[in-house]
C-alpha positions in Angstrom: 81.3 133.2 112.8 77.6 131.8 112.9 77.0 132.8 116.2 77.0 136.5 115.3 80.2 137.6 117.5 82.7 138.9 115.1 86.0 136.9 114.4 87.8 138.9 116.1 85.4 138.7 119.5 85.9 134.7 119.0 89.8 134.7 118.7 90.4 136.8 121.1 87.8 134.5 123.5 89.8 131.4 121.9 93.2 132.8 123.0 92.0 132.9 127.0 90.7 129.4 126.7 86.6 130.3 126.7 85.2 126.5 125.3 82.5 128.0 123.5 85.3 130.5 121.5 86.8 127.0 120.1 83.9 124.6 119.6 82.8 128.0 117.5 85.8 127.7 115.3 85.8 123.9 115.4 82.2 123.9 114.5 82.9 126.3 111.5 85.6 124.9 109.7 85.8 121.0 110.8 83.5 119.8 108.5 85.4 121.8 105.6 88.8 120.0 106.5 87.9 116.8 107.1 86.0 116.3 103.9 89.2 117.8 102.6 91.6 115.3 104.5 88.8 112.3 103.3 89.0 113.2 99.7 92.8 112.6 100.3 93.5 110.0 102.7 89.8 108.6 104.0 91.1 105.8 106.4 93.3 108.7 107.9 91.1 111.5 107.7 89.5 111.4 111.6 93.0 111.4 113.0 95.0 113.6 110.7 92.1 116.3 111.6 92.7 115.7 115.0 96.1 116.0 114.9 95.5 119.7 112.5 93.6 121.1 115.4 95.4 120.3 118.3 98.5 122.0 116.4 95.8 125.1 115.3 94.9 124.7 119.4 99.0 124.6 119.9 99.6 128.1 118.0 96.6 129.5 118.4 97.9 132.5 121.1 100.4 132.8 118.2 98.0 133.6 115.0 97.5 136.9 113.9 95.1 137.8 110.8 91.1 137.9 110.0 88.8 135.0 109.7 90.2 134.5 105.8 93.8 134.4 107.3 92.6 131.6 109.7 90.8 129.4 107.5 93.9 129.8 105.6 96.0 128.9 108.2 93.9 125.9 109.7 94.0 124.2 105.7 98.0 124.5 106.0 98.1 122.9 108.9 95.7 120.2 108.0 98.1 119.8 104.6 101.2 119.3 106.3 99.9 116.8 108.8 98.9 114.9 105.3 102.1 115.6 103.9 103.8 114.2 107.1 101.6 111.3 107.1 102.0 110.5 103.8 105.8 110.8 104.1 105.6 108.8 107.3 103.9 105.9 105.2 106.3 106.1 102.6 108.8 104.9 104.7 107.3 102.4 106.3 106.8 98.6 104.9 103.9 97.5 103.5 102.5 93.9 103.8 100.4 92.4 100.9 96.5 92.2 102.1 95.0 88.9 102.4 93.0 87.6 99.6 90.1 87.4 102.0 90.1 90.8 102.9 90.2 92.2 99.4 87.0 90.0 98.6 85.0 91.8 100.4 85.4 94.8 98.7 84.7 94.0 95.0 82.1 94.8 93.2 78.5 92.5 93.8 75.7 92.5 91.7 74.8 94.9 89.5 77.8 97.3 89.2 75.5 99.7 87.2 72.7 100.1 89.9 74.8 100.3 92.7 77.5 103.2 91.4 73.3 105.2 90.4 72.3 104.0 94.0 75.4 105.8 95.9 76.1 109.1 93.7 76.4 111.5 96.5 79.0 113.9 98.0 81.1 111.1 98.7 80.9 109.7 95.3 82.1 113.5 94.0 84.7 112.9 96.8 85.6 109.8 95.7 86.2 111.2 91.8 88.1 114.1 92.8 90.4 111.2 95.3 91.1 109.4 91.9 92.8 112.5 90.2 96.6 113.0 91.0 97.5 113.9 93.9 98.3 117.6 93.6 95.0 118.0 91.4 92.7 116.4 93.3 94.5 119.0 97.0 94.0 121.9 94.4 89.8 121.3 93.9 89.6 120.5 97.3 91.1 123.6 98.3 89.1 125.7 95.7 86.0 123.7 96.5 85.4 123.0 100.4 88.4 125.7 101.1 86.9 128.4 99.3 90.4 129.6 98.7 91.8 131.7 95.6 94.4 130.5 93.3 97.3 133.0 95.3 95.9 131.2 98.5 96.1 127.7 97.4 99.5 128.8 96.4 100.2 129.6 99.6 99.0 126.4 101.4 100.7 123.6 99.0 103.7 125.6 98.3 103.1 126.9 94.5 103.0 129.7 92.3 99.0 130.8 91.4 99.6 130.2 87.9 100.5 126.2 88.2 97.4 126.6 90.6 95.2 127.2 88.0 97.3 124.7 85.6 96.6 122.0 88.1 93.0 123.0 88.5 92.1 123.3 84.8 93.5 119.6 84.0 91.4 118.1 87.1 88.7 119.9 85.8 89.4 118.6 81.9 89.6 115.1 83.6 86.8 115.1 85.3 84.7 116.3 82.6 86.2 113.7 80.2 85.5 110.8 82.7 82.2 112.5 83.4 81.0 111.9 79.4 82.9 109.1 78.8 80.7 107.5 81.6 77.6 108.8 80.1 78.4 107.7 76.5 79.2 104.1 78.3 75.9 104.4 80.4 73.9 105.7 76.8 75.4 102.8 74.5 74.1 100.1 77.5 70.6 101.6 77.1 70.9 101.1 73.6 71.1 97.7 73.4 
């Protein structure tokens, strides 16, 4: 915990309701899950985080474990609520979007400068969104989570060895878009 109190200290604050206790935790590991929940689902990200804490807030008297237990435990919850979301979604209709509204996100200008212009962590975010779903959860977790292969395993439901499966292909992908985007941006400059 950055404020020097020992995990235990702030969970055991946390558990009687002391508001600094929680905005500590908050504070630590909000940032982590919502770029998590962004990379997945960015419309929904702000309000599937918020429903992941008030259920870490909900079961909070009931967690045992150290501050790697806990982080473990907050990204479960915050992948369920995406789970649940996205099964919620899934069963809901869908309405085509207007032509208008889709016009104002295509591309403008110079595609080229504008892509250079907004490479960033969203942009990283954004690469790691376009990989299959259970790729792009398994770098996230690794990444942002800072989680092992046994504990990604444990969040999304899988073995350690198709954790590392998964994670090596988004990796391969990535890398393969990575220079085939440089070999595209290379041959532009050559003519």
């Amino acid at each position: 915990m950055a404020l020097g109190e020992p995990f235990e200290t702030v969970l055991a604050a946390a558990r009687t309701g002391a508001q600094w206790a929680v905005a500590e935790m908050y504070r630590d590991l909000h940032p982590s899950v919502l770029r998590y929940l962004q990379a997945q689902e960015p419309a929904e990200a702000e309000d599937l985080a918020a429903e992941a804490w008030i259920d870490v807030a909900k079961g909070l008297a009931r967690f045992e474990g150290d501050e790697t237990h806990f982080r473990r435990w907050v990204f479960t919850i915050a992948h369920r609520r995406l789970v649940d979301w996205r099964r919620r979604t899934i069963r809901r209709r869908t309405s085509p979007a207007p032509p208008d509204a889709l016009a104002e996100h295509s591309p403008s200008g110079d595609t080229e400068a504008e892509a250079m212009a907004n490479i960033s962590t969203q942009a990283a975010l954004a690469r790691i969104a376009a990989l299959p779903a259970d790729q792009a959860q398994v770098v996230l977790l690794r990444v942002l989570g800072g989680f092992s292969a046994s504990e990604v395993g444990a969040i999304m439901g899988r073995r350690p060895g198709s954790v590392r499966v998964l994670q090596h292909r988004a990796l391969q992908r990535l890398a393969r878009d990575l220079s085939s985007e440089l070999v595209t941006r290379q041959a532009r400059g050559a003519m």
